[in-house]
DSSP file (Angstrom, degrees, kcal/mol; ACC not computed):
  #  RESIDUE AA STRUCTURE BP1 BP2  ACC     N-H-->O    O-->H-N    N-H-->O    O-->H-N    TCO  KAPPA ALPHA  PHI   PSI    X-CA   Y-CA   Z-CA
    1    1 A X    >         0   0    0      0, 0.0     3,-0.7     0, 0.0     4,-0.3   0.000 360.0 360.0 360.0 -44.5  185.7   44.8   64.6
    2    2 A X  T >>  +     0   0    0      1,-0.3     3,-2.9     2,-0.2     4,-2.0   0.974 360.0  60.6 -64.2 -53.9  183.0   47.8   65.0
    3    3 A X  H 3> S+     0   0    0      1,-0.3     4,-2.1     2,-0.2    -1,-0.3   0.724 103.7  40.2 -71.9 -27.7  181.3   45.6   66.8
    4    4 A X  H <4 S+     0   0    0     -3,-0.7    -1,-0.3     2,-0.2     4,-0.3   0.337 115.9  54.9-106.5  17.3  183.8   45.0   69.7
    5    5 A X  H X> S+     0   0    0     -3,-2.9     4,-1.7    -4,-0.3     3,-0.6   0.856 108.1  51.2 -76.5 -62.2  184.7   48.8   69.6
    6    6 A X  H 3< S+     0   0    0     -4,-2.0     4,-0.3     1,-0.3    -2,-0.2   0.801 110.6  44.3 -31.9 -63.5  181.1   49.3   70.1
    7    7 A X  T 3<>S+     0   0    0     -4,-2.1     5,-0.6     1,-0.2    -1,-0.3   0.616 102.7  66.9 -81.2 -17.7  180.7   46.8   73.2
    8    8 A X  T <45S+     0   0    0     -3,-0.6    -1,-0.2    -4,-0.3     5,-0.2   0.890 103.8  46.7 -62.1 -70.3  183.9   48.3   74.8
    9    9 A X  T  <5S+     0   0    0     -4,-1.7    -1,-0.2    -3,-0.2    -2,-0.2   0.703 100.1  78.6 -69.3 -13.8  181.9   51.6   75.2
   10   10 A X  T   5S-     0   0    0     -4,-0.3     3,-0.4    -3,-0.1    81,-0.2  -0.342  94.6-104.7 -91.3-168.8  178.9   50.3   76.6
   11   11 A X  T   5S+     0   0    0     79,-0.5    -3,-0.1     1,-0.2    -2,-0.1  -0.333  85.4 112.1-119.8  53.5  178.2   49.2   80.0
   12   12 A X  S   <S+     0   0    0     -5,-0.6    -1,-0.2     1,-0.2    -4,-0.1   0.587  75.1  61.0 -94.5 -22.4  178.3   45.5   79.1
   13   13 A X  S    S+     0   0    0     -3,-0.4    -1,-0.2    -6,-0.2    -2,-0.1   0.665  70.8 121.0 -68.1 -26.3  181.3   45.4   81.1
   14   14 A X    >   -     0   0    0      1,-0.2     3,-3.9     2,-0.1    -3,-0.1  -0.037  59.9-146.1 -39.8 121.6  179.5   46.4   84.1
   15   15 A X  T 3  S+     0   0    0      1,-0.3    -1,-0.2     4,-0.0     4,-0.1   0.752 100.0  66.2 -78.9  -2.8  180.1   43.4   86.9
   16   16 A X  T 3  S+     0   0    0      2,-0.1     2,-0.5    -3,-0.0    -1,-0.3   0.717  83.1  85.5 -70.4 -25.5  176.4   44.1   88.3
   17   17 A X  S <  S-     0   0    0     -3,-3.9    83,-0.1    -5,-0.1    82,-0.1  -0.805  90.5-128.5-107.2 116.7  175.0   42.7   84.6
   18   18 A X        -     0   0    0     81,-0.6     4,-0.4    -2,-0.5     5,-0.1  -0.215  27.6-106.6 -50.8 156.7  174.9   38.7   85.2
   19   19 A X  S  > S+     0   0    0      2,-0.2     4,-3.1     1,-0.2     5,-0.2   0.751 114.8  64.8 -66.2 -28.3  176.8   37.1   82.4
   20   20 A X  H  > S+     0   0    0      1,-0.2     4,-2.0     2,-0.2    -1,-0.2   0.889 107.6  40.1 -49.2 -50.2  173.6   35.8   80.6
   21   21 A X  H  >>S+     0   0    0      2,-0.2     4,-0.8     1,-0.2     5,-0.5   0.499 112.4  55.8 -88.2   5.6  172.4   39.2   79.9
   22   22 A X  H  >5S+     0   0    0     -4,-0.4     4,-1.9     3,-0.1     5,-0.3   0.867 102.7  52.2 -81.4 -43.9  175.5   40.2   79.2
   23   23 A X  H  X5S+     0   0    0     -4,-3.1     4,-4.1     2,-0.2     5,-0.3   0.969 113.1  45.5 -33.7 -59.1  175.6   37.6   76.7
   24   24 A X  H  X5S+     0   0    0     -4,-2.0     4,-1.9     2,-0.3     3,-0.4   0.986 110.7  55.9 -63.3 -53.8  172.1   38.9   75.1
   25   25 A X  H  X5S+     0   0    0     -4,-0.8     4,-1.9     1,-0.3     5,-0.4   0.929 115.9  36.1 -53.1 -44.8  173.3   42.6   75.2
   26   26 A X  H >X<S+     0   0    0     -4,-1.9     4,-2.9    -5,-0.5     3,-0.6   0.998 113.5  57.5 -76.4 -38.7  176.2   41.6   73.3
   27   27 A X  H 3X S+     0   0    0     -4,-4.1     4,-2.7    -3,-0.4    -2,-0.2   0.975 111.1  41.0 -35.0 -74.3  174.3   39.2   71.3
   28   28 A X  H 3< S+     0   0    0     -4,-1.9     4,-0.3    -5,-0.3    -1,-0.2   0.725 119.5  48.2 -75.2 -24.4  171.8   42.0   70.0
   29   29 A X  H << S+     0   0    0     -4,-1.9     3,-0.4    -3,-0.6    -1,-0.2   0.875 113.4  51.2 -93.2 -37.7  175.2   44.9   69.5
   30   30 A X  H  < S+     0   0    0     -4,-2.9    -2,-0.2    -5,-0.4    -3,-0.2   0.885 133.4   4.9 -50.5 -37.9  177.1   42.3   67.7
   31   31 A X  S  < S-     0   0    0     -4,-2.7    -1,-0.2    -5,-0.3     5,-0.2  -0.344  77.1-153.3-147.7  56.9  174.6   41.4   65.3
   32   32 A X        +     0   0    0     -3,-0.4     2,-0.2    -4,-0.3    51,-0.1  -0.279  40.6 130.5 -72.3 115.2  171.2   43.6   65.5
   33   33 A X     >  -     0   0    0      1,-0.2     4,-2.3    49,-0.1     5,-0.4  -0.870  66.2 -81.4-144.7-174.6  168.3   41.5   64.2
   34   34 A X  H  > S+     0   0    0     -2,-0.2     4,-3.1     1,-0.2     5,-0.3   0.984 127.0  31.9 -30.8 -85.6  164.7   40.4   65.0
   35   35 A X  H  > S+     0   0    0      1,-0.2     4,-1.3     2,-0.2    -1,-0.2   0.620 119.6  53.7 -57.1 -25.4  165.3   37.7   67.3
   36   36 A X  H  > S+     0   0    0     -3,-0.4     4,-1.5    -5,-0.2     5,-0.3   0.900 118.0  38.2 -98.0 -60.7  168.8   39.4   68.9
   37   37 A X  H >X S+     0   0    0     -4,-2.3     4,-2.8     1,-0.3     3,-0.8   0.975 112.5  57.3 -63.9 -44.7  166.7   42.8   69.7
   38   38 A X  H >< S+     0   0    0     -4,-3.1     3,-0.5    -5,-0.4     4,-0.4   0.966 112.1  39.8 -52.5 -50.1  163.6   40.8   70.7
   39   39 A X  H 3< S+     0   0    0     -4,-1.3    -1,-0.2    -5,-0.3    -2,-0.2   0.720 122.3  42.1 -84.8   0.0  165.7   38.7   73.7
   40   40 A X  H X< S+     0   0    0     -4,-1.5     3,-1.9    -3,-0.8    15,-0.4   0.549  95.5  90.1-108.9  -6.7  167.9   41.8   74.9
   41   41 A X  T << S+     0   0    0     -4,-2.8    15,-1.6    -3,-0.5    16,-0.2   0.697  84.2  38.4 -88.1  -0.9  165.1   44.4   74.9
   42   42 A X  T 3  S+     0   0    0     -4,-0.4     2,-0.8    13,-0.2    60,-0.4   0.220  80.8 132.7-114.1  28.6  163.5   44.4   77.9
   43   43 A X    <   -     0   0    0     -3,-1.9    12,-1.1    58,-0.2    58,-0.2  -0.524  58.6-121.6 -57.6 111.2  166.6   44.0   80.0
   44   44 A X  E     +AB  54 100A   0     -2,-0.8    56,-2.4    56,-0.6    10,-0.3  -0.330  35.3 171.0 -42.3 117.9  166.7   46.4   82.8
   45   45 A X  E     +     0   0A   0      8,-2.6    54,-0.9     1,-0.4     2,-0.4   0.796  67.6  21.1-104.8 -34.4  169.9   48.5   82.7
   46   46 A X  E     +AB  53  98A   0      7,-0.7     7,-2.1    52,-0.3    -1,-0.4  -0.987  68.4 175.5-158.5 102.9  169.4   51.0   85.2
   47   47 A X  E     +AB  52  97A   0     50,-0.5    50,-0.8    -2,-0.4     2,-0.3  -0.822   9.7 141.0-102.5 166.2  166.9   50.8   88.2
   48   48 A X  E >   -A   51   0A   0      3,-0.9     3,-1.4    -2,-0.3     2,-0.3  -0.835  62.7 -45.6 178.4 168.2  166.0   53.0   91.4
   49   49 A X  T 3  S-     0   0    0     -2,-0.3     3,-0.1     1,-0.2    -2,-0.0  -0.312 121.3  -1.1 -66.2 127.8  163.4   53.9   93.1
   50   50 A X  T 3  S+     0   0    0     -2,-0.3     2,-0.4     1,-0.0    -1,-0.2   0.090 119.4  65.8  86.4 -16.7  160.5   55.0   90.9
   51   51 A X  E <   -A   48   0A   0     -3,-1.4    -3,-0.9     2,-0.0     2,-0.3  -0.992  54.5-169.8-142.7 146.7  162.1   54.7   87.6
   52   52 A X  E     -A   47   0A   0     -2,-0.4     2,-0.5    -5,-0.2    -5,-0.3  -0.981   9.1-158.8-109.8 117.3  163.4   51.4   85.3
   53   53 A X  E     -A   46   0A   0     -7,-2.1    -8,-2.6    -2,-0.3    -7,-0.7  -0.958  15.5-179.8 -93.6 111.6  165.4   51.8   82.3
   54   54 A X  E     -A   44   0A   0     -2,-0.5     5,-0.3   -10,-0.3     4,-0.3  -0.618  40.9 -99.7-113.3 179.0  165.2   48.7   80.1
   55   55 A X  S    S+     0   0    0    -12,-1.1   -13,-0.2   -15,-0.4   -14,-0.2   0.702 117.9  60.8 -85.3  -3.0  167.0   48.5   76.9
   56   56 A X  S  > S+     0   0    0    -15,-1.6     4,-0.6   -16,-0.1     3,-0.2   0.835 105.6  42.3 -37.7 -66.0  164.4   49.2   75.0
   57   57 A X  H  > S+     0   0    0      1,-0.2     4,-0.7     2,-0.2    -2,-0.2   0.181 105.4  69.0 -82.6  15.1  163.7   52.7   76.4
   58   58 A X  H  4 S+     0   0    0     -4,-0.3    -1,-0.2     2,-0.2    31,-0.2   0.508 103.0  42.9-111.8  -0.7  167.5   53.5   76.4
   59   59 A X  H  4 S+     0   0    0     -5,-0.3     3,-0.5    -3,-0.2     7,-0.2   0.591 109.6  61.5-118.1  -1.7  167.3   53.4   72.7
   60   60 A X  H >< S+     0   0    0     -4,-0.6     3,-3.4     2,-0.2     2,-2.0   0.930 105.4  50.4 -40.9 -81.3  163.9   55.6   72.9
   61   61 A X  T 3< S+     0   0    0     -4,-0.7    -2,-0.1     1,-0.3    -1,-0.1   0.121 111.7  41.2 -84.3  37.1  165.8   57.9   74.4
   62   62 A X  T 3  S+     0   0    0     -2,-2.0    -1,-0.3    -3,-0.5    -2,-0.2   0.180 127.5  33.4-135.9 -27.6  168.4   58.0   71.9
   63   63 A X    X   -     0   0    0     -3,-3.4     3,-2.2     1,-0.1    -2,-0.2  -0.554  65.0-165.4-143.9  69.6  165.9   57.7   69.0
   64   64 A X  T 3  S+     0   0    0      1,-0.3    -1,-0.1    -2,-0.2    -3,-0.1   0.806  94.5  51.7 -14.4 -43.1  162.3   59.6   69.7
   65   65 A X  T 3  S+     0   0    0     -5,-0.1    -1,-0.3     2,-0.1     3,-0.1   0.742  70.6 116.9 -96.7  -4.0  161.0   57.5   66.6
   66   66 A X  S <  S-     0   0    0     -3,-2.2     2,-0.2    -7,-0.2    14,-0.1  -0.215  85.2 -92.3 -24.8 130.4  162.1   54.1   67.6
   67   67 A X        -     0   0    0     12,-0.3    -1,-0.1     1,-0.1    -2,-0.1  -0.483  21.6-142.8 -59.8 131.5  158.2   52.0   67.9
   68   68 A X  S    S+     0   0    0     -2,-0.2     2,-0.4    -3,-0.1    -1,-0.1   0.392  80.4  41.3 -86.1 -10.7  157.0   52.3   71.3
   69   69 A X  S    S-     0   0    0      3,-0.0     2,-0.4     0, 0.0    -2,-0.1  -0.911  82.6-109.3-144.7-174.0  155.6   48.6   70.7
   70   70 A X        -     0   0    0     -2,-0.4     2,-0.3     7,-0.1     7,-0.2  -0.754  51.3-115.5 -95.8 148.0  156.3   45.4   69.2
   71   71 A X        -     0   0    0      5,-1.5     5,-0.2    -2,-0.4    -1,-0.0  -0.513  33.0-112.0 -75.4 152.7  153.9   45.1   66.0
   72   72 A X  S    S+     0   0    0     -2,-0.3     3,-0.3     3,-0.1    -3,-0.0  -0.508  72.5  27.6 -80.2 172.0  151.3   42.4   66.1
   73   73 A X  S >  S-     0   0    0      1,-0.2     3,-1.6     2,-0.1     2,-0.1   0.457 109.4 -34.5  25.8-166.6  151.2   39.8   64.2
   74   74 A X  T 3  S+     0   0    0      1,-0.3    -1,-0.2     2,-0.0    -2,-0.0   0.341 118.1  68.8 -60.6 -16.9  153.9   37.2   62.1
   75   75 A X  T 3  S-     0   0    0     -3,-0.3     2,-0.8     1,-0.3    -1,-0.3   0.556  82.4-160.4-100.7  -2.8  156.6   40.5   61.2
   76   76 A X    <   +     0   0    0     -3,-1.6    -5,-1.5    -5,-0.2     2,-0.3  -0.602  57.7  12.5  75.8-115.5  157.8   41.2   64.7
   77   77 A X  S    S-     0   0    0     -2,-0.8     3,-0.2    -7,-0.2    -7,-0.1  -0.693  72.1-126.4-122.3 160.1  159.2   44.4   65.2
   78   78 A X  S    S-     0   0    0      1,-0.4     2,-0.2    -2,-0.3    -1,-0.1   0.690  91.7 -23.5 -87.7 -25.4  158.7   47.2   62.3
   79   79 A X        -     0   0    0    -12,-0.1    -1,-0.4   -46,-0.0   -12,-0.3  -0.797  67.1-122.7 174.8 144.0  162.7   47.5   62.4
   80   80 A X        -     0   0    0     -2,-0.2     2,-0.5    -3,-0.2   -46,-0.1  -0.376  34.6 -94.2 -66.8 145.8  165.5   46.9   64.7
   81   81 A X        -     0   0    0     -2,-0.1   -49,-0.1   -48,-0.1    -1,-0.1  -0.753  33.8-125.9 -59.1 122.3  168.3   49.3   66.0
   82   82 A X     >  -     0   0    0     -2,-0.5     4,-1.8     1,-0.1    -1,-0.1  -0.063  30.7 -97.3 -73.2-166.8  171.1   49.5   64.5
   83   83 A X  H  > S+     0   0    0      1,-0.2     4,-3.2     2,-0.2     5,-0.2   0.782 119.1  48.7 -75.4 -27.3  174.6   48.9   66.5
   84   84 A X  H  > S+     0   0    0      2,-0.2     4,-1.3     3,-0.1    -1,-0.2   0.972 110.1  42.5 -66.1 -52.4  175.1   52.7   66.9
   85   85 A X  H  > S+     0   0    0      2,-0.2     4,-0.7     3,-0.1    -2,-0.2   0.801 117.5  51.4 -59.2 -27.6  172.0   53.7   68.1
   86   86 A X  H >X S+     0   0    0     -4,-1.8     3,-1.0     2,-0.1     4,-0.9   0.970 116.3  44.2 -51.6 -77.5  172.3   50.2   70.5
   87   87 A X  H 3X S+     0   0    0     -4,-3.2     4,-0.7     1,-0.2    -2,-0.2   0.765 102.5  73.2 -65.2 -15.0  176.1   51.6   71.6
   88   88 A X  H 3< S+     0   0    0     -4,-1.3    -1,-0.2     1,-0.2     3,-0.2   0.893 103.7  35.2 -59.8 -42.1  174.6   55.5   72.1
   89   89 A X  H XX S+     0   0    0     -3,-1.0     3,-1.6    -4,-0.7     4,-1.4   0.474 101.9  83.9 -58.8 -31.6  172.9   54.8   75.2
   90   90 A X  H 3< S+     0   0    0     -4,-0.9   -79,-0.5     1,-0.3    -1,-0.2   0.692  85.3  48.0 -64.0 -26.6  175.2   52.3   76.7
   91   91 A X  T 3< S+     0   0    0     -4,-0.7    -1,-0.3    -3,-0.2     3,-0.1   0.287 104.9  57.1-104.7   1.5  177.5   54.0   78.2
   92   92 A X  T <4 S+     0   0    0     -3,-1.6     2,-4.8     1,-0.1    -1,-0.2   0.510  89.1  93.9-108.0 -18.1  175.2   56.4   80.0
   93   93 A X     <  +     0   0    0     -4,-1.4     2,-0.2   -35,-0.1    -1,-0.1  -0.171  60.0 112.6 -89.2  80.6  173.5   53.3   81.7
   94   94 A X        +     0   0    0     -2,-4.8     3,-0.1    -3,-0.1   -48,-0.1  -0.767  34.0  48.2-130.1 169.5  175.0   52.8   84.7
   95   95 A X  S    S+     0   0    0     -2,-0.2   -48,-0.3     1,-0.2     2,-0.0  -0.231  78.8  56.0  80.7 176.2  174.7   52.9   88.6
   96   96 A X  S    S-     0   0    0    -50,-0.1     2,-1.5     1,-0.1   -48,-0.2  -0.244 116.8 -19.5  55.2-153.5  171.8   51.2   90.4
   97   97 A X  E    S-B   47   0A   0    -50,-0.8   -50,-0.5    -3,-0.1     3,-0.1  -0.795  82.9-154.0 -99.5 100.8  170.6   48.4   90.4
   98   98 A X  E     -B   46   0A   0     -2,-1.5   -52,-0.3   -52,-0.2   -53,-0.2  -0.381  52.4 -19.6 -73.6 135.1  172.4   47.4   86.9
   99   99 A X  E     +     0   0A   0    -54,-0.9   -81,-0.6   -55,-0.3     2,-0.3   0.854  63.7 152.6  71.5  84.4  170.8   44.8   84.6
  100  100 A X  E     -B   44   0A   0    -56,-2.4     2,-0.7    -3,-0.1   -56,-0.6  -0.914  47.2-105.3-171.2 126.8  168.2   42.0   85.8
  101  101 A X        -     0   0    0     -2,-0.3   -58,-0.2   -58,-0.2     3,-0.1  -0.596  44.7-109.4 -42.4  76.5  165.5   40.4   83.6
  102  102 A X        -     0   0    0     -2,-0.7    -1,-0.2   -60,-0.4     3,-0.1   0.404  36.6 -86.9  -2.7 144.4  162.3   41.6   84.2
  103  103 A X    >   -     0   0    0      1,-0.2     3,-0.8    -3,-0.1    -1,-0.1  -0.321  60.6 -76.6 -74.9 142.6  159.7   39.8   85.8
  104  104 A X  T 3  S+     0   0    0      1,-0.3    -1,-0.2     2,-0.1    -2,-0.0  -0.072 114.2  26.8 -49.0 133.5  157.3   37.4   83.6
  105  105 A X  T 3         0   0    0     -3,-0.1    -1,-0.3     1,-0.0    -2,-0.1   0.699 360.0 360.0 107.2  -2.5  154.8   39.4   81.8
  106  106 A X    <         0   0    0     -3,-0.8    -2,-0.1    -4,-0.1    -4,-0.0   0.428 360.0 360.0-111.7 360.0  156.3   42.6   81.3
């Protein structure tokens, strides 16, 4: 129920975001876990020239203390976002070139 409140307010609805990452974005607000955060978090929500917003850095800039990297080794990430701090950001990430998977390597 939260959860489809949540996605409602984000910009998952946006028709720019192919349905696969929409899928993962929703994936990762429905159900925030390792593996959920790990395959939506560097999706690009917002491009232009000179700057890329992925969804990573949209929840940076929602949450200053969020880990600026993934940890090494077997634990993955030091902690996930929950579905609020995921839905805070969404709805301001719009316009541009909306949503597209980042190039291998990034």
């Amino acid at each position: 129920m939260i959860a489809d409140l949540l996605v409602r307010r984000t910009s998952l609805f946006d028709s720019r975001i192919p349905p696969p990452l929409r899928r993962r974005l929703r994936a990762v607000l429905e159900s925030p876990s390792q593996e959920t955060w790990d395959s939506a978090r560097s999706i690009v929500l917002h491009s232009e020239w000179g700057f890329t917003l992925t969804r990573w850095g949209a929840v940076r800039a929602v949450d200053e203390n969020f880990p600026r990297r993934k940890a090494s080794g077997p634990g993955g990430w030091e902690r996930v976002p929950d579905q609020l701090t995921l839905a805070r950001y969404g709805g301001r990430a719009r316009g541009g070139d909306c949503a597209h998977a980042p190039s291998p390597g990034i």
